[in-house]
VEXFI-318499 format. One record per residue (C-alpha): x, y, z; residue in one letter. Coordinates in steps of 0.02 Angstrom, whole numbers, padded with zeros to 5 digits, always signed. Layout:
N
XYZA
...
This chain:
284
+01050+02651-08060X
+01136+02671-07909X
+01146+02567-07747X
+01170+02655-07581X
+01269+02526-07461X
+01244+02582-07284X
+01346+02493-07122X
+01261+02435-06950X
+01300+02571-06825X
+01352+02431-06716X
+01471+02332-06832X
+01660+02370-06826X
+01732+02444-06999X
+01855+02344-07090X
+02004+02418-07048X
+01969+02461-06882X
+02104+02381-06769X
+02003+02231-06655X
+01994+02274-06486X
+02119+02162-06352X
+02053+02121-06201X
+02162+02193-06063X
+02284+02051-05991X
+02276+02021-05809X
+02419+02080-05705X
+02576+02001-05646X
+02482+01933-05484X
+02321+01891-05555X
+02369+01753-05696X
+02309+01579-05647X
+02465+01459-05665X
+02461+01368-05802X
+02577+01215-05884X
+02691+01344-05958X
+02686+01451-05775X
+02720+01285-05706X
+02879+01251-05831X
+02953+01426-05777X
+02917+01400-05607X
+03029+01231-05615X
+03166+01304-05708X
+03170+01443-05598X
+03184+01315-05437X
+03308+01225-05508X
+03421+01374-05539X
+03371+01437-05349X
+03423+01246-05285X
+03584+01250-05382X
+03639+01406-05293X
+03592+01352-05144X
+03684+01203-05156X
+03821+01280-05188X
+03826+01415-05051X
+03890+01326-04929X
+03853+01485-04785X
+03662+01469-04839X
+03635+01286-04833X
+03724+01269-04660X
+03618+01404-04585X
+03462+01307-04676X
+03504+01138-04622X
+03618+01117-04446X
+03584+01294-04375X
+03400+01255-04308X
+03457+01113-04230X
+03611+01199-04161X
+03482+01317-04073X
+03388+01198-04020X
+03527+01110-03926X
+03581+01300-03854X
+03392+01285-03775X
+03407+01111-03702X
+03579+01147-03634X
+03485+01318-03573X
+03331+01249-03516X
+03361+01286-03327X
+03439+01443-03330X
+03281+01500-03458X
+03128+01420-03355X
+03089+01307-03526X
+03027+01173-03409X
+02921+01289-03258X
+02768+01280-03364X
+02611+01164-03402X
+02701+01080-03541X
+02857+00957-03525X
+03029+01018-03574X
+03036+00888-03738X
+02859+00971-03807X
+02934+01150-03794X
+03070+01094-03876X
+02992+00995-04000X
+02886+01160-04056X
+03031+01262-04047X
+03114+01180-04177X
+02987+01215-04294X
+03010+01385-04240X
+03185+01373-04258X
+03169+01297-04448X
+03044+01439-04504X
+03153+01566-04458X
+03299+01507-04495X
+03289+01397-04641X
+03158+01522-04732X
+03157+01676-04667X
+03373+01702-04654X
+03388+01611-04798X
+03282+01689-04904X
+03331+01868-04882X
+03490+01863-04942X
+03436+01741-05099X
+03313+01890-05157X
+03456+02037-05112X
+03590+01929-05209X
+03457+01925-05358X
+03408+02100-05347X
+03584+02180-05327X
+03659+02054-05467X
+03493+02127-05571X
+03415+01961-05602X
+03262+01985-05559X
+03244+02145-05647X
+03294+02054-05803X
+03173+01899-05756X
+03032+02045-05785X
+03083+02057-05962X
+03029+01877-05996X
+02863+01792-05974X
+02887+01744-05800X
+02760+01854-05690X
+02811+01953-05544X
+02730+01804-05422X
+02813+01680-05517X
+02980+01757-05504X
+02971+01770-05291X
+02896+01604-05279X
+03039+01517-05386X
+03177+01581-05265X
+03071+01527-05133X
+03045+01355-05170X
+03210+01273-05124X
+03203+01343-04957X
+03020+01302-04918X
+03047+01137-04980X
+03189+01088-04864X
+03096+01189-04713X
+02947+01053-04734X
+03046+00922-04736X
+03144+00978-04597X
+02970+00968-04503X
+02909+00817-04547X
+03072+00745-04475X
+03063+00832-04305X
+02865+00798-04308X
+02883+00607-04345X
+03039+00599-04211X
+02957+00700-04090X
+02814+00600-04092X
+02953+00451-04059X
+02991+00535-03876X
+02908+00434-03720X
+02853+00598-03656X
+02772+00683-03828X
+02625+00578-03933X
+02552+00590-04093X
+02487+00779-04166X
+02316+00772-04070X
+02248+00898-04194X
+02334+00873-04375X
+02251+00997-04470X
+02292+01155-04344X
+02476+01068-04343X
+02482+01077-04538X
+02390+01239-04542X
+02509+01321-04416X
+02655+01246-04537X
+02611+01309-04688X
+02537+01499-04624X
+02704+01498-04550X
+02797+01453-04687X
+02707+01576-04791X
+02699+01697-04674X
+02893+01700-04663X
+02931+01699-04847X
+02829+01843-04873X
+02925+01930-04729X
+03075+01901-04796X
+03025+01970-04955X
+02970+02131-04864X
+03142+02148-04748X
+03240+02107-04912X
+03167+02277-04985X
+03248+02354-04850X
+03415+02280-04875X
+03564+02344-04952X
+03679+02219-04975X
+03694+02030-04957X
+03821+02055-04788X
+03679+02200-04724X
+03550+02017-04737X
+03607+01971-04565X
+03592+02122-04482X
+03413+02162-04571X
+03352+01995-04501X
+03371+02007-04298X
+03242+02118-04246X
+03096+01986-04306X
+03210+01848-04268X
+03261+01907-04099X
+03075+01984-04075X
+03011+01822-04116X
+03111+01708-03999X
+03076+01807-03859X
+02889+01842-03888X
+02822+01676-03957X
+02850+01544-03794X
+03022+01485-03901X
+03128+01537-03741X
+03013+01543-03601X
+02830+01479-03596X
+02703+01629-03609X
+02583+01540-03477X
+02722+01591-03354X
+02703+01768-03401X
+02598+01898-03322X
+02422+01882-03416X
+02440+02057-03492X
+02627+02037-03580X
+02564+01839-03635X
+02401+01959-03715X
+02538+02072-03804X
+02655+01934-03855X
+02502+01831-03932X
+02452+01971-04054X
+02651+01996-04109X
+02666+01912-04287X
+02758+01760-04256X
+02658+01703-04093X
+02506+01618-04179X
+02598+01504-04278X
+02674+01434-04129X
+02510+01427-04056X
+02442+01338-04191X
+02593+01230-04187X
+02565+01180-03995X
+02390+01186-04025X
+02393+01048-04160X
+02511+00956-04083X
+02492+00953-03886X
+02328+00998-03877X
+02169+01071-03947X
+02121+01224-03900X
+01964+01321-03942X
+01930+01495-03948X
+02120+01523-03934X
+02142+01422-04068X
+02035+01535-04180X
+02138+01688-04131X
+02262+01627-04152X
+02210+01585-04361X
+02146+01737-04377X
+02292+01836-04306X
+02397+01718-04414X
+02273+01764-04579X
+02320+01955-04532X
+02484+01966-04518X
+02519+01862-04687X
+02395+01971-04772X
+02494+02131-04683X
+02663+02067-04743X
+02572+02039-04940X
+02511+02207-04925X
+02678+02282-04882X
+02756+02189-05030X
+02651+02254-05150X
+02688+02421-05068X
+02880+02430-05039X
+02966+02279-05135X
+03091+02363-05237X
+03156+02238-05413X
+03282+02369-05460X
+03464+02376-05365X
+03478+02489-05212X
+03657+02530-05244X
């Protein structure tokens, strides 16, 4: 007698090979402690050649307060002073202007040319390190030092007879950090456009210079004719200074909010245009 075995429809066959659940990508993964490992080892590399470029870590550390004595030596010839807000708060905002641009945004171009160029980060992809990882490892150093760099000037600002304590904190740390985001991923999008490590410099003025001139760094925009102040206040780098004064001088409102939102925008703008046009191979 005979026995007829028969199989489930619905159960898999011995041999069949078990199906893998599809991984999420590069920028989805959730950092975990071993993410966290590669994301120190990574910083620590980035710090060490940082340290060691002497050209970077002047232009990080002295060069924002270089500018910022240019203003104050400036300050009558540039109107700094005409407007509703003493000459020692428009400078104390402008230098944490002056460190976001300068101490992340320059420096951070040429760190992910360098890496690109010398094919390290194409040969970081071949290890477990995701693409996020990877961009936020050679940013680290740099954002590190810019937030110290304004917690200094915050604390001595707030020193000054004329200046007081942040009258809104949170807008002051929000405008900080959007700002310090907002310029790392900007210099990840101008570095795609970059050639070489010299070419850094030249690929970094038009925000920089469009920057200083539009965000109430060299003149104050409440001296401006209302429809150029509109224009400048929708230009990327313009809310974070607003949210900068805002937190610090004073509170403002449905300004305030704009400016956030405008903030939100552009960092999501200069995401999107990484995803679109960041290039890990070399150009040359």
């Amino acid at each position: 007698m005979s026995t007829t075995t028969t199989t489930r429809p619905d159960s898999p066959r011995p041999d069949a090979p078990r199906p893998v659940k599809p991984a999420p990508t590069s920028w989805m993964r959730l950092p975990d402690k071993a993410a966290r490992r590669r994301m120190a080892a990574l910083s620590r590399a980035e710090l060490t050649l940082l340290v060691r470029n002497r050209t970077a870590l002047f232009g990080a550390l002295l060069m924002p307060l270089l500018m910022v004595g240019f203003l104050l030596t400036m300050a009558d010839t540039l109107g700094l002073d005409d407007g509703n807000l003493p000459l020692a708060a428009v400078l104390g905002t402008s230098a944490i202007g002056m460190v976001l641009l300068m101490a992340v945004y320059s420096t951070l171009i040429p760190a992910y040319v360098g890496r690109r160029e010398e094919r390290v980060l194409k040969r970081l992809r071949t290890g477990e390190a995701t693409d996020s990882q990877i961009l936020a490892g050679t940013a680290v150093p740099a954002v590190v030092l810019s937030l110290m760099q304004c917690a200094v000037i915050i604390v001595a600002g707030s020193a000054h007879p004329s200046l007081s304590t942040p009258v809104r904190p949170d807008l002051l740390i929000a405008g900080v950090l959007l700002g310090t985001l907002m310029m790392t991923l900007m210099a990840i999008l101008t570095s795609a456009f970059t050639r070489t490590v010299e070419s850094a410099q030249i690929t970094a003025m038009p925000l920089f210079l469009l920057a200083m001139a539009t965000s109430g760094m060299l003149t104050q925009l409440d001296t401006l004719p209302d429809r150029m102040a509109d224009i400048f206040r929708m230009l990327p780098f313009t809310p974070i200074m607003d949210l900068v004064r805002a937190g610090w001088l004073d509170a403002g409102g449905g300004d305030v909010t704009r400016a956030l939102l405008l903030a939100v925008a552009w960092t999501v703008l200069a995401g999107y245009g990484i995803r679109r046009w960041f290039r890990w191979d070399p150009r040359q």
